[in-house]
C-alpha positions as a Markdown table, in Angstrom:
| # | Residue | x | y | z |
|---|---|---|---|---|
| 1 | Unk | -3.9 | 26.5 | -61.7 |
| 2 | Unk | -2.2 | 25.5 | -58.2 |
| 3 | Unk | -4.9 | 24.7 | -55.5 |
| 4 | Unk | -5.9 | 27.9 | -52.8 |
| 5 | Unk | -5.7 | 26.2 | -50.0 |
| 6 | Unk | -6.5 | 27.2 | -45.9 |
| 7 | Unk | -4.9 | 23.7 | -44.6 |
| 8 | Unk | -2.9 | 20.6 | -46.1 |
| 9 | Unk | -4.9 | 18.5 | -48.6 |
| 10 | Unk | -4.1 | 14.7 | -48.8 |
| 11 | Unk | -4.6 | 13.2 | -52.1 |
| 12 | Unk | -5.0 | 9.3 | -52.2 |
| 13 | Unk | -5.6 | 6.1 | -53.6 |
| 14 | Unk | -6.4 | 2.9 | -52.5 |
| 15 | Unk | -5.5 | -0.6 | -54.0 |
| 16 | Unk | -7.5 | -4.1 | -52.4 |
| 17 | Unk | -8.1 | -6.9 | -52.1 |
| 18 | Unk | -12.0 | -6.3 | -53.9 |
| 19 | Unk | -14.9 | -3.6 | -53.7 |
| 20 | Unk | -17.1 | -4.4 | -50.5 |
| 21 | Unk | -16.1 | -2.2 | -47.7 |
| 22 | Unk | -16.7 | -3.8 | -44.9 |
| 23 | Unk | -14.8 | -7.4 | -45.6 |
| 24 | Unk | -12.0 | -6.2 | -48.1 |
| 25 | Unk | -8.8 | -4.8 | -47.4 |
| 26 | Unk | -6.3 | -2.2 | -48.0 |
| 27 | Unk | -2.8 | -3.9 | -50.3 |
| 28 | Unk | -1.9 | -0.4 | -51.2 |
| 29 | Unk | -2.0 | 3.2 | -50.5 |
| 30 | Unk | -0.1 | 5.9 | -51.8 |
| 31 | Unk | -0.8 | 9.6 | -49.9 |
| 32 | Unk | -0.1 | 13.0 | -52.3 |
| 33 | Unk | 0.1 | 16.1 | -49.2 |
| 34 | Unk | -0.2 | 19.0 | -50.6 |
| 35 | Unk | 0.8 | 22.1 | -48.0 |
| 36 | Unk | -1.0 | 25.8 | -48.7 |
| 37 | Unk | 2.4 | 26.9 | -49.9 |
| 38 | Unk | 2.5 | 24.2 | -52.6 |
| 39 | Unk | 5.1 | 22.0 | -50.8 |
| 40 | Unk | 4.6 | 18.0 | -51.2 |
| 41 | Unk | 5.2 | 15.3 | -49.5 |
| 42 | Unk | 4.4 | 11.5 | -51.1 |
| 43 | Unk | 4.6 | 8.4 | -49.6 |
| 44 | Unk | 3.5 | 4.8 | -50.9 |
| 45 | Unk | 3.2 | 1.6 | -48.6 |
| 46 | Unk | 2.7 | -2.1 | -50.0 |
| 47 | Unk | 0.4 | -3.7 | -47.3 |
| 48 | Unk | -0.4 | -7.3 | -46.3 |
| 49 | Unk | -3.5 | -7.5 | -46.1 |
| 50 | Unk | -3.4 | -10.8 | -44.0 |
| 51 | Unk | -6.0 | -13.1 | -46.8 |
| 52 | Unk | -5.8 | -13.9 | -49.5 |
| 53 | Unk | -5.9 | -11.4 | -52.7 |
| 54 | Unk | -8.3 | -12.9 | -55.3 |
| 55 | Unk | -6.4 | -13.3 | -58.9 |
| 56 | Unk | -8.5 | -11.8 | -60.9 |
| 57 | Unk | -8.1 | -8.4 | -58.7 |
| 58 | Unk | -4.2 | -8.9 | -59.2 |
| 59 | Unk | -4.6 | -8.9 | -62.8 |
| 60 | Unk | -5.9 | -5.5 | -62.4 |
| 61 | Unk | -3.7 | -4.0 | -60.1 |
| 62 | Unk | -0.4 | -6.5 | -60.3 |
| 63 | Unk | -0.5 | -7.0 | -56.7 |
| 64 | Unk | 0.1 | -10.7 | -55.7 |
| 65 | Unk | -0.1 | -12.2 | -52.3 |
| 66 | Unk | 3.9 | -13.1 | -53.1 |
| 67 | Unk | 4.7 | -9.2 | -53.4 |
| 68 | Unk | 3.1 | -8.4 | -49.7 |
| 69 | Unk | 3.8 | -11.3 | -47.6 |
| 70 | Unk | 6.9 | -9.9 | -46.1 |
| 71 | Unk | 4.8 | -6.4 | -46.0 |
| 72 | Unk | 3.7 | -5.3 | -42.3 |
| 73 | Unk | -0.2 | -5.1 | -41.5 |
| 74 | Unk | -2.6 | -1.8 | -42.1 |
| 75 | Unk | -2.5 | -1.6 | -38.1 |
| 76 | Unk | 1.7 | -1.4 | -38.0 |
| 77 | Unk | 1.3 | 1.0 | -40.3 |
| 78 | Unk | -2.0 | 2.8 | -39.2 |
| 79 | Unk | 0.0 | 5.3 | -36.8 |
| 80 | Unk | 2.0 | 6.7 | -39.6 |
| 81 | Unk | -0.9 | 6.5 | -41.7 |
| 82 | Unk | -3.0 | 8.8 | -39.8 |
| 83 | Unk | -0.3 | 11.1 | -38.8 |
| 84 | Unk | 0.4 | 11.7 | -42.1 |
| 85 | Unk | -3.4 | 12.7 | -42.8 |
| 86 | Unk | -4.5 | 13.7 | -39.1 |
| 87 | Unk | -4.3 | 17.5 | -40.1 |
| 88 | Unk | -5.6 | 17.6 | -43.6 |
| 89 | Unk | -8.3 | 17.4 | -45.8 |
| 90 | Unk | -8.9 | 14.4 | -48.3 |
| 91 | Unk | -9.3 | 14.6 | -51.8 |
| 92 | Unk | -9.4 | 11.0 | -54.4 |
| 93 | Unk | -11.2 | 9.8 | -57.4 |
| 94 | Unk | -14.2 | 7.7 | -56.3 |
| 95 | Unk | -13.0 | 8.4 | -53.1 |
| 96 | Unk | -16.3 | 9.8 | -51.4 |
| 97 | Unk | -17.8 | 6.2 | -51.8 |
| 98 | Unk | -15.0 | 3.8 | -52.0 |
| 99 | Unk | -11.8 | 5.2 | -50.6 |
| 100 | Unk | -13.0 | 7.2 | -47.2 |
| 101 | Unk | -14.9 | 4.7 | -46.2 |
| 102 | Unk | -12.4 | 1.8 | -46.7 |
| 103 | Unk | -9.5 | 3.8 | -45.0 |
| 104 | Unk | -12.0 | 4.8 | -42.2 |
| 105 | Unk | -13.1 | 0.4 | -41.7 |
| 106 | Unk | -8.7 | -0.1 | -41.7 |
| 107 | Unk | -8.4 | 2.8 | -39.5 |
| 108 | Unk | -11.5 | 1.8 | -36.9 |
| 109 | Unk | -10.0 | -2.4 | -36.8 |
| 110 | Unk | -6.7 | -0.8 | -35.8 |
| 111 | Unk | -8.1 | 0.9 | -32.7 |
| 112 | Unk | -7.9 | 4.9 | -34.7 |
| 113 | Unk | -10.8 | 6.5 | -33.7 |
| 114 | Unk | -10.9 | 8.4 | -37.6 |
| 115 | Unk | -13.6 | 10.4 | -38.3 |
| 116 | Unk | -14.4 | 13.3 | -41.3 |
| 117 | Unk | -15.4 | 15.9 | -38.6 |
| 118 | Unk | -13.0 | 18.3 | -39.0 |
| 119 | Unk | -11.9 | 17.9 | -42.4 |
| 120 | Unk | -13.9 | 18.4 | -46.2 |
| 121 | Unk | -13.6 | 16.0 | -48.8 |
| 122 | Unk | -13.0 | 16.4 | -52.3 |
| 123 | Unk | -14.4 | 14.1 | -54.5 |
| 124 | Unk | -12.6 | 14.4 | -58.1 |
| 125 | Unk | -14.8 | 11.4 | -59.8 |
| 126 | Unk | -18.1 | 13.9 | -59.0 |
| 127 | Unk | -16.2 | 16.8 | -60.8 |
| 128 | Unk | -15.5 | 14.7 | -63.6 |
| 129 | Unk | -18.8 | 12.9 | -64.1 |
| 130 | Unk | -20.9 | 16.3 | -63.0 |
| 131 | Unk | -19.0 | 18.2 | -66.0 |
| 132 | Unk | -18.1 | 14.8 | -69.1 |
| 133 | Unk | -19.0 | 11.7 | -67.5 |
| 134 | Unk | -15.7 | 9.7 | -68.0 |
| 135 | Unk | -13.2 | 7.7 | -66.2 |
| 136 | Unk | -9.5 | 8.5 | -64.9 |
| 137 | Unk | -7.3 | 7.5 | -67.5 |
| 138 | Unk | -9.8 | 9.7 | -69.7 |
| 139 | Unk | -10.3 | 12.6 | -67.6 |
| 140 | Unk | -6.3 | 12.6 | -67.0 |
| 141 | Unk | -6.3 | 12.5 | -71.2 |
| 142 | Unk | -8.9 | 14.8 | -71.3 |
| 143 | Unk | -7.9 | 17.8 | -69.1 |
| 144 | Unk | -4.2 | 17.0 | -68.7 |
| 145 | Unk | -3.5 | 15.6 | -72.9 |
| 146 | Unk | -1.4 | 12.5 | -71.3 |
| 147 | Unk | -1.8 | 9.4 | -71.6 |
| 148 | Unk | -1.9 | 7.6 | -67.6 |
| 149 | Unk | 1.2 | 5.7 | -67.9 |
| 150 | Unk | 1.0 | 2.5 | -65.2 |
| 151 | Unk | -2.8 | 3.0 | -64.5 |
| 152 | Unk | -4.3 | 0.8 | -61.6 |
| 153 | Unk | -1.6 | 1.9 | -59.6 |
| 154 | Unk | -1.8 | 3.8 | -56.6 |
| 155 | Unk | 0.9 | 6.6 | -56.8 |
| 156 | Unk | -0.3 | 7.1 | -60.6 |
| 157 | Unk | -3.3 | 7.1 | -60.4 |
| 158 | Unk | -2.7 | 9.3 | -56.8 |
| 159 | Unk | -0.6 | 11.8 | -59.1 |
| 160 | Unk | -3.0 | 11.7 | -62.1 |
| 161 | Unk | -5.9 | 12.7 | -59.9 |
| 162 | Unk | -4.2 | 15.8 | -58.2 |
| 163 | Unk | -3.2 | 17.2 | -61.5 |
| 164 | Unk | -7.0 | 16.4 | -62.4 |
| 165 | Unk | -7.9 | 18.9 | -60.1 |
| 166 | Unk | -5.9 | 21.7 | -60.6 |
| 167 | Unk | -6.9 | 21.3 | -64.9 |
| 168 | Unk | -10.1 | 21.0 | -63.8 |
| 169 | Unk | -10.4 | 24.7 | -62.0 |
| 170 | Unk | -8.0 | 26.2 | -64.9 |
| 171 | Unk | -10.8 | 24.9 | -67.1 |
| 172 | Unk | -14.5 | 25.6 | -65.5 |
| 173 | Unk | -14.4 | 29.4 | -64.4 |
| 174 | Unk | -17.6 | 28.6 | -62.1 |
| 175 | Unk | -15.0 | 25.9 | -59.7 |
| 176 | Unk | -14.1 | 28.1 | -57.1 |
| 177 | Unk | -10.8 | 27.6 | -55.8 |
| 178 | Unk | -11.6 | 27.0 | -52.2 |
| 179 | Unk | -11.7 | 23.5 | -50.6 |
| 180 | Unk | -14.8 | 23.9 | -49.3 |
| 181 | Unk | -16.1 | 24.6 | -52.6 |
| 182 | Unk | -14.6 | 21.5 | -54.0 |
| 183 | Unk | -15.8 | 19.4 | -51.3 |
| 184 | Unk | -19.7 | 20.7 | -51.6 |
| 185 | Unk | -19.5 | 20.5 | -55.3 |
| 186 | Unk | -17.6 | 17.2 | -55.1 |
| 187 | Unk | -20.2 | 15.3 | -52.7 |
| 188 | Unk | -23.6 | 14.0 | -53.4 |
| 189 | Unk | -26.7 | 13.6 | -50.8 |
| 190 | Unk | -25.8 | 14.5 | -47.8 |
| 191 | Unk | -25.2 | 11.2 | -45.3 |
| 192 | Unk | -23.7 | 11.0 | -41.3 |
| 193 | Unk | -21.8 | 7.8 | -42.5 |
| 194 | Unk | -19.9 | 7.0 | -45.2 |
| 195 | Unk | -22.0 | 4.3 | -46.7 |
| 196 | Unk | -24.7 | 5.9 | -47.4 |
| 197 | Unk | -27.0 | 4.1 | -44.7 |
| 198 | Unk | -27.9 | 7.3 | -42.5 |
| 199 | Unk | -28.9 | 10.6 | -44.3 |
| 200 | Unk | -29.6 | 14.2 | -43.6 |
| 201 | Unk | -33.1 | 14.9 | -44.0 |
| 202 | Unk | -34.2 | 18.6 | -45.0 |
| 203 | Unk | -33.8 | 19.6 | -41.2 |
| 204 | Unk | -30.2 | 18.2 | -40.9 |
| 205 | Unk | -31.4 | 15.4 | -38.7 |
| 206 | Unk | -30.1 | 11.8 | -38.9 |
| 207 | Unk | -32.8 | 9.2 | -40.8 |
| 208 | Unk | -32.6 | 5.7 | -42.5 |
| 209 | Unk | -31.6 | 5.6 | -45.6 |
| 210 | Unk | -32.7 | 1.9 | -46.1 |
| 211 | Unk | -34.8 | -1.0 | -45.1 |
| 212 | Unk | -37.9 | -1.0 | -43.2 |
| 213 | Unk | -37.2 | 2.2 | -41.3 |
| 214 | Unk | -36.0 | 4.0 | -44.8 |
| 215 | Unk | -36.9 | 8.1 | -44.2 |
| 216 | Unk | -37.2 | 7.7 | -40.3 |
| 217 | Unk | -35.3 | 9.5 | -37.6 |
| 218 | Unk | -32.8 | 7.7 | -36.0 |
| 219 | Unk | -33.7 | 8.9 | -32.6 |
| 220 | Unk | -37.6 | 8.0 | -33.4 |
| 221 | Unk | -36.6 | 4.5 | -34.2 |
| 222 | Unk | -34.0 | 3.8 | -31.7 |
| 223 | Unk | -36.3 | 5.0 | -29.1 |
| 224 | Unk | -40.1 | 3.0 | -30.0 |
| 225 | Unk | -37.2 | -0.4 | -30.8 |
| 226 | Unk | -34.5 | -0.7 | -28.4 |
| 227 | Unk | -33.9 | -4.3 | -29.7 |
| 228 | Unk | -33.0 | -2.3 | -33.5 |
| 229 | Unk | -30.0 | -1.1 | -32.0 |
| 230 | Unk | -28.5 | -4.0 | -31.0 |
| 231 | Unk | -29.3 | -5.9 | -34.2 |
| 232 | Unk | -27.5 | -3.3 | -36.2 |
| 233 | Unk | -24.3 | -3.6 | -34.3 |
| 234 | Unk | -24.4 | -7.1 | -34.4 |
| 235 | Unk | -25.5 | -7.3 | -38.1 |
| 236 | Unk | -22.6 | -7.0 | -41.1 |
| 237 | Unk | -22.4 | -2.8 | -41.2 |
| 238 | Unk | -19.8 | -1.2 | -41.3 |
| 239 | Unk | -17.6 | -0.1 | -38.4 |
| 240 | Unk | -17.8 | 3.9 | -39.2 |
| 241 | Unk | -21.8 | 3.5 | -39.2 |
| 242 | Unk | -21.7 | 1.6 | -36.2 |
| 243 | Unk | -19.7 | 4.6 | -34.6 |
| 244 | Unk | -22.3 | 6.8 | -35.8 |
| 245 | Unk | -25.3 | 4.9 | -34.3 |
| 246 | Unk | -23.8 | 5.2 | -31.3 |
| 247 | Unk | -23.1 | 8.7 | -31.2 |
| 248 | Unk | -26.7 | 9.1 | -31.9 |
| 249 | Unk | -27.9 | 7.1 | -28.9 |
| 250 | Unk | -26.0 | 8.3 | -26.6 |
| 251 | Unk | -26.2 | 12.1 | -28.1 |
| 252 | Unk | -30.2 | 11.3 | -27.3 |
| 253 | Unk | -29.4 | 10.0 | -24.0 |
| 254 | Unk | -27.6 | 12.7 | -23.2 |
| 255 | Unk | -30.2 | 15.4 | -24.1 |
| 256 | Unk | -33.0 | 13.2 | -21.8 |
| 257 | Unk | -30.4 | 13.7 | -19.1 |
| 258 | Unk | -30.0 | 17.0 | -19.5 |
């Protein structure tokens, strides 16, 4: 079943240097664009990550420090990058909690203000794991009967998880094919950043999701502790949730103003 789409999806996947969003980096991405009239458009890009790549995250995705040295940065690539992507919605596997948020750390250090305002997110990981609990070289077995041939890369596993998809609404008649669907289906609790440290409580307003303010409003906290505020933006979050503390703030500001 080919995707019903309103606007241009881009399907992607990430290879780095390790798993910690804020201090790893991109050595990899491949983009999948998918246009409403089924046209595509691929592109892959080898990155130098500028540190070292740890050897036993080579061994899983083969990429040595050797094979990007001569490879420009994320930011001399980050313009055509985002261009690419500027206009569409984003679909990966894992990508809600790894991917996104990565790309949006990469895109923030390069001076791109990126944010998720104006585009859904589909999560095909969430599909998967909501419906058989497995991983992508099973769920590309299991929907697609093929065997992920040079898994660990990005433009396999990039291709693998866009065919995913479209088995995966041939298969379950109660996927709608609509991207915003996808995207509701495909997320878990809600959250204004993409780690997971500010949520949406039952009112759509912006609380902490952890520590000693955990299931407080924002705007409470930052107002009865001005001194918070400046420790989270000098303490070790990421950029993206940074961004959205300060939207807050001055959001709050503005309404006192006003």
């Amino acid at each position: 079943m080919e995707l019903d789409l309103k606007k241009p999806i881009c399907f992607f996947d990430l290879e780095t240097t390790g798993i910690n969003i804020t201090s790893d980096r991109i050595v990899e991405i491949s983009i999948l664009k998918v246009f409403p009239n089924g046209n595509k458009e691929s592109k892959t890009w080898l990155v130098n990550p500028e540190r070292p790549i740890p050897a036993e995250v080579t061994a899983i995705h083969g990429i040595s420090d050797e094979k990007v040295a001569n490879e420009p940065t994320f930011k001399a690539l980050s313009k055509d990058i985002y261009n690419m992507i500027k206009d569409s919605d984003l679909g990966g596997f894992n990508s809600n909690r790894f991917d996104i948020p990565l790309l949006a750390e990469e895109m923030l250090r390069a001076g791109i203000d990126f944010d998720m305002k104006n585009r859904l997110a589909i999560d095909v990981q969430t599909i998967f794991h909501k419906m058989e609990q497995r991983t992508l070289s099973a769920a590309y077995k299991f929907y697609c009967n093929k065997d992920l041939e040079g898994a660990h890369t990005a433009a396999a596993d990039t291709n693998a998880t866009y065919e995913v998809l479209k088995a995966q609404l041939s298969k379950y008649d109660e996927l709608e094919n609509d991207t915003k669907f996808l995207a509701e289906f495909s997320s878990r609790k809600k959250f204004a950043d993409f780690a997971g440290f500010i949520a949406f409580n039952k009112d759509g307003e912006e609380c902490f999701s952890f520590g000693k303010h955990k299931g407080k409003l924002v705007t409470e906290v930052l107002e009865k502790e001005p001194g918070y505020f400046g420790w989270l933006l000098n303490a070790d979050f990421p950029l993206y949730t940074k961004k959205v503390l300060t939207a807050i703030k001055l959001r709050s500001f503005n309404n006192k103003l006003g």
